[in-house]
N, C-alpha and C positions, 0 to 999 in steps of 0.2 A: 504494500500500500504506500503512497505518497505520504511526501512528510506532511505536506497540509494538509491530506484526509487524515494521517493519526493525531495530527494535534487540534484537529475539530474535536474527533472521537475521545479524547481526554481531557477536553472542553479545556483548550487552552484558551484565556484571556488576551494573552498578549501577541493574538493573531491579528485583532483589532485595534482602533486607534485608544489611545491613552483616553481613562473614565470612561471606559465601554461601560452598558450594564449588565454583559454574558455573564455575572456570577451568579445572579437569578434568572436566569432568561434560557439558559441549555437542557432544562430538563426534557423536552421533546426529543434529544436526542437517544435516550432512553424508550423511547414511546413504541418501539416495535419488539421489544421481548420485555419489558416491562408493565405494560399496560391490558396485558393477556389476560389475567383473572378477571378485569373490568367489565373489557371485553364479552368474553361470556356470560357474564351476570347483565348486560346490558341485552343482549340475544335472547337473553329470557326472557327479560322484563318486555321487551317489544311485542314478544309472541304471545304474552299473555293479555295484552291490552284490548280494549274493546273499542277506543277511539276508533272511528273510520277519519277524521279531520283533525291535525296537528296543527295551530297558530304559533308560528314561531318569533319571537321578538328577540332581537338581538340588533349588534350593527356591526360592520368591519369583520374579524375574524371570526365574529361568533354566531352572523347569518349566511358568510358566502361559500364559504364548506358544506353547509346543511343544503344550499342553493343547488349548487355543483354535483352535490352524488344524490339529490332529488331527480332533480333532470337527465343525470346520467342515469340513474337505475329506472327509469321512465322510457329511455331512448333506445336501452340494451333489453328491454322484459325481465330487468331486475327488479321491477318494483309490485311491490303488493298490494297494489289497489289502495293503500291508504293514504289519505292526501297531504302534501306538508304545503303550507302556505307560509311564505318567510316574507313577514312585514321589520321589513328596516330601512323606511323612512317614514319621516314624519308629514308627506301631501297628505291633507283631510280628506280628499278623495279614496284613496287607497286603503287609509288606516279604517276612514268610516264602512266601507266594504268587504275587512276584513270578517271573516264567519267564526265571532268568537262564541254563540252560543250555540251550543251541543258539542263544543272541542275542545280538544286536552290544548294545553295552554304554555309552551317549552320559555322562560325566559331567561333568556344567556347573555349572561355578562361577567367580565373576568375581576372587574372593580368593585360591581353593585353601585357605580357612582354614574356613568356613562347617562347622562341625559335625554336619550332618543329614547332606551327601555323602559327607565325610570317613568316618562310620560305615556310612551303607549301601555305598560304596565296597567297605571294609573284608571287610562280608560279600558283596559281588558277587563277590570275589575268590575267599573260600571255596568257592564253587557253581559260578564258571566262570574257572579259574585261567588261561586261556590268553590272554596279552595281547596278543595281535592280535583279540583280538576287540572289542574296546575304543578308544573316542575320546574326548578330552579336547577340551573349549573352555575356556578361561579365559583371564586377564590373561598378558601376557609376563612370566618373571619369579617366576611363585609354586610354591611349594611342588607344587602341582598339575601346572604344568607340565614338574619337574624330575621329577618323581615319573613320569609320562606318559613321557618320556624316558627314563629309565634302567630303568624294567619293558619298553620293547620295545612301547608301544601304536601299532596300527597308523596311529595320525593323531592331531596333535595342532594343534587349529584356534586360533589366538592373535588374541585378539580385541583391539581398539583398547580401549589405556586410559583414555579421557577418555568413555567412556561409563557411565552407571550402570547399575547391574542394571534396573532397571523400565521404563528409557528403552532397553535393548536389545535389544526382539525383531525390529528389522530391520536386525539383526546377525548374526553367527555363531552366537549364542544361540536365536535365533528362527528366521533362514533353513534352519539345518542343519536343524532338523525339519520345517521346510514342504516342502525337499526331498526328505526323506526318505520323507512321506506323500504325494505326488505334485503338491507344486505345482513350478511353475519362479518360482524366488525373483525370476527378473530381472523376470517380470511384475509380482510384490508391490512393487518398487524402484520401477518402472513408475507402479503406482498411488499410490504414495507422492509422488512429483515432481508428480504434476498436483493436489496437495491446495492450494486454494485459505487461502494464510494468513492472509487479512486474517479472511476467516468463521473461523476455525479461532480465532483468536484473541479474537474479539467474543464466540463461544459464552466460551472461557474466561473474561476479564474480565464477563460478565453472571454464571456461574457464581460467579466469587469473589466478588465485590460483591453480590449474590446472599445469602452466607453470612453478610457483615458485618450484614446488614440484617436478619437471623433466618431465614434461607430457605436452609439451610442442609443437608436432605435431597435431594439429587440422583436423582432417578428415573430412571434408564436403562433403557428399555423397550427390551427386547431378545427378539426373537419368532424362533419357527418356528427355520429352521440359522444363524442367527446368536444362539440364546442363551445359549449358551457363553462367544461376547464379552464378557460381562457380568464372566466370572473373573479377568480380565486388565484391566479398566476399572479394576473396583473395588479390584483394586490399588494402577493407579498414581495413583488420584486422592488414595485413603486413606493413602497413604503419604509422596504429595508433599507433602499440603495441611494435616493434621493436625497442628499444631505450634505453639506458644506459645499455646494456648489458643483457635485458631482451626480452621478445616477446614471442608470440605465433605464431608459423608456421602453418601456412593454406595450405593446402593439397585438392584441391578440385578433386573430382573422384567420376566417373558414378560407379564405381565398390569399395565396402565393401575393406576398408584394416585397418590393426588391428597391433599394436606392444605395446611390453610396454609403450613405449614414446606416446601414441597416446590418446589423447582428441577426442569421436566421436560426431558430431552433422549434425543433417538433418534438409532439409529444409520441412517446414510446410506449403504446396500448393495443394490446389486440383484444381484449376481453374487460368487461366491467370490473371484474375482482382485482386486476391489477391498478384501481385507482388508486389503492395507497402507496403503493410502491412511487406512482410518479408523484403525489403529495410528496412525498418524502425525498426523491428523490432533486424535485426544486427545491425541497428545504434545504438541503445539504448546498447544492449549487447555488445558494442567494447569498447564504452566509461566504461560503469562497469567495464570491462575487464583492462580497462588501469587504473582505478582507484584502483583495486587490485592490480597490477603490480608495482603502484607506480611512472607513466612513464605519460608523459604529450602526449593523446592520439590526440590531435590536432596539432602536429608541424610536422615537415619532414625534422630536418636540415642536414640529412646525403644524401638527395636528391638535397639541396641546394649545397652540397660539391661536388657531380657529376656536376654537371650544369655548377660547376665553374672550375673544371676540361676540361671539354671540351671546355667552351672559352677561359680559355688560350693556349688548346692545336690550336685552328683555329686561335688566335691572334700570333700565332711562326709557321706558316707553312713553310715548310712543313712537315708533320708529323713522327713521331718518328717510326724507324721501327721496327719491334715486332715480337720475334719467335716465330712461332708456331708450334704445335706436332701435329703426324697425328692423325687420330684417331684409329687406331693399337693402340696405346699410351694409352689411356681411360681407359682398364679395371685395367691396372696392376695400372694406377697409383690411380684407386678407389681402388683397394684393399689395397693397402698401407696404405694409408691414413684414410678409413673408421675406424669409432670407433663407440662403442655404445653412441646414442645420437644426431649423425650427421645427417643432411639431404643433400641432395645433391640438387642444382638451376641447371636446363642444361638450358642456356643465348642461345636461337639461332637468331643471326642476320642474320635471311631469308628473302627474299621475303613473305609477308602473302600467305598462302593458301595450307599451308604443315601442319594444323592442325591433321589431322589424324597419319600423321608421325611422330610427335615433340609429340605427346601421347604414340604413339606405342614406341619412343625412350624411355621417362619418363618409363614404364611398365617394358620395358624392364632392365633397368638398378635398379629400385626398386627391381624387379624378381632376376635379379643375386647379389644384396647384402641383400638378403634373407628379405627381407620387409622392408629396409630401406624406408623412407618417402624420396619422388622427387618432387621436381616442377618445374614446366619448361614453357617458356614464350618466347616471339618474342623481342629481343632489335629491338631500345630501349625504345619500349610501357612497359616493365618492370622497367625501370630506374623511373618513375613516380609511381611505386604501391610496388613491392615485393625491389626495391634496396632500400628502407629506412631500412629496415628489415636486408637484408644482409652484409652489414656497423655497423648498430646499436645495432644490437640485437645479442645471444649469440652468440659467437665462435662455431659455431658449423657447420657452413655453407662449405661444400665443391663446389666452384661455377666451373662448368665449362662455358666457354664462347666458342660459337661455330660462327666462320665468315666462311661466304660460297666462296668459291676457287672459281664457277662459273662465266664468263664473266657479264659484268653488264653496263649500260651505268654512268658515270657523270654527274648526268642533273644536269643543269644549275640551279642557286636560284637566278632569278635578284635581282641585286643590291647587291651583294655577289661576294667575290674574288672566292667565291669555292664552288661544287655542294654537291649534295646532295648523292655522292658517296666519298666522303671527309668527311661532315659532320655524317655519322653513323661511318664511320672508327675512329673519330675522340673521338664518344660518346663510341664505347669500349671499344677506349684506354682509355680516360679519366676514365672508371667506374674501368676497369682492376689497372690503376694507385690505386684509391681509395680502392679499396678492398685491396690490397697489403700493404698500407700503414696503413690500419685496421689491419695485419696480419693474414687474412683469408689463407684460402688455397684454391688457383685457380689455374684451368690449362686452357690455350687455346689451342684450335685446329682447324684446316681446313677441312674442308669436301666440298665434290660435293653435299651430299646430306645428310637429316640425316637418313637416312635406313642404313650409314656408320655406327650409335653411334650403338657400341654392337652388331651388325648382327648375 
């Protein structure tokens, strides 16, 4: 084995920059012959349940893993008929349509402090007050899980502290819903143990070095039931690696795209059961990656900088008002602006379930700046994965932030001055404030729809 895959494997510190925080942060690397007992006892638990409908609340690493092997075990006839629905965002549209009554109710968060769960919590509770219907994972310890405790929820899953959020979907975070959509987690653990580290770690370090050199868009071609992977990749790459002025932009797409700036890699699956091995296997390859880069691939604190943006913007309401350009506006001011080297983020704070649209806009807008590299995400489930990256990482990001002009309700977040048509307005502005203040170049704009971006 490589000296950098052994001294991952003995969780060496000093592979990363000075004040890493890997001395809490490695236990995932344990998580494929460690987590085996869990494992099975989670197998059980799934088989025995009567839910046909799973509401899941969480955000960042603790809904896009459950997202990922949903879709997947849906796409392969791995799944069981039982439905996960993973709300992690806060549009009133979405949340208010989420089917919390007659459903077991999963809420995942590694803090207990995380704001997005804390409030849809809040309102799961209004709509289905009975708590046995209800499961908690989180840290030992938090607010969440005293909380899980003393309402009387039927299970409360406590996961290892020295894991981070993005690094845990083959954990409690991740396993509970592979269970729950019909895999057996101990095969995922399975597939995870036979992941070859030395390659796992070469893909990484060619990745980071890679970036330092200008080649710095990661194309992850991700096809047919595996292109879901791509929500969870692009996570944890953009979130690991995004920092002091460096990173590697992940670009995940069903369809081959190719530029100078462009890093290619694919995923290595021929069957469902192998998704934890490739989980595990970009884990191993981000941290290499961050350790070429020189960037401490376990922190997020430009996502902590958002977070605290938007509770001060809800602690001074009411909110600051913000122009915006139509989307006519859009092309001239990419052309302006574009350079060799840029990628472009399109921010749509939608309603979920315009995924076909928010691709077809991405394509299109890559297409007319002759192959620039795009990525594009729902706020603010991107505020948790890719905005550590567009804050931290090079200058190079052209964000557009896209708020949808359509009617929409306020719901209510008990025990809150303000709904949850206040709070994403809030999470915008707050990122838009942020990025600004990075000296990015952002434009926002209003649309009805985004079939508007580029037509």
């Amino acid at each position: 084995m490589s000296d950098l895959a052994e001294r991952i494997r003995r969780k060496d510190s000093t592979l990363w920059k000075p004040g890493n925080v890997s001395a809490n942060r490695l236990g995932w690397l344990d998580l494929p012959t460690g987590f085996v007992d869990q494992a099975a006892d989670l197998h059980s638990w799934a088989n025995n349940l009567d839910a046909e409908t799973v509401v899941l609340l969480g955000m960042g690493g603790s809904s896009l893993g459950p997202a990922v092997l949903s879709a997947v075990a849906e796409a392969t006839g791995r799944h069981n008929g039982r439905k996960l629905v993973v709300c992690d965002t806060t549009h009133p549209t979405t949340v208010e349509q989420a089917p919390f009554e007659g459903s077991m109710v999963l809420v995942s968060s590694k803090s207990g402090t995380t704001l997005e769960p804390n409030a849809l919590l809040a309102y799961a509770l209004s709509r289905q007050p009975d708590p046995s219907a209800y499961v908690a994972i989180t840290d030992p310890g938090t607010t969440l899980d005293s909380l899980a405790h003393d309402r009387g929820f039927s299970r409360v899953l406590t996961n290892p502290s020295d894991i981070g959020g993005r690094y845990s979907v083959l954990s409690y975070f991740g396993l509970a819903a592979a269970a729950l959509v019909g895999f057996d987690p101990s095969e995922l653990l399975a597939s995870a143990a036979e992941v070859d580290w030395e390659q796992a770690v070469a893909l990484g370090s060619a990745m980071g070095e890679a970036a330092l050199s200008g080649t710095d868009k990661v194309t992850i071609l991700a096809e047919g039931p595996w292109a879901s992977f791509g929500l969870w990749v692009e996570q944890l790459i953009a979130e690991s690696t995004g920092k002091d002025g460096k990173g590697c932009v992940p670009v995940p797409t069903s369809r081959p795209e190719v530029g100078p700036d462009r890093f290619t890699a694919s995923l290595e699956m021929t069957d469902a059961s192998q998704i934890g091995g490739e989980f595990f296997r970009w884990e191993l390859a981000t941290a290499a990656a961050g350790a070429a880069l020189g960037v401490d691939p376990f922190d997020e604190p430009n996502v902590a900088e958002s977070k605290a943006n938007t509770k001060a913007m809800l602690d001074n309401l009411p909110l600051p008002s913000e122009q915006a350009a139509s989307a006519t506006e859009l092309e001239g001011w990419l052309q302006r602006n574009a350079a060799p080297g840029n990628y472009v983020s399109l921010q749509a704070y939608f309603p979920f379930g315009h995924d076909a649209e928010l691709e077809a806009a991405r394509r299109r807008i890559g297409d007319r700046l002759g192959g620039m590299a795009v990525t594009a995400g729902y706020g603010p489930r991107f505020l948790h994965s890719t905005g550590q990256l567009h804050k931290g990482g090079p200058n190079s990001v052209l964000a557009v932030q896209v708020v949808c002009s359509a009617d929409r309700p306020d719901l209510e977040i008990p025990g809150s001055d303000y709904g949850f048509g206040t709070l994403i307005d809030a999470q915008a502005l707050g990122d838009l404030q942020s990025l600004r203040r990075h000296g990015r170049k952002v434009l926002r704009i209003e649309a009805d729809s985004l079939e508007e971006i580029l037509p």
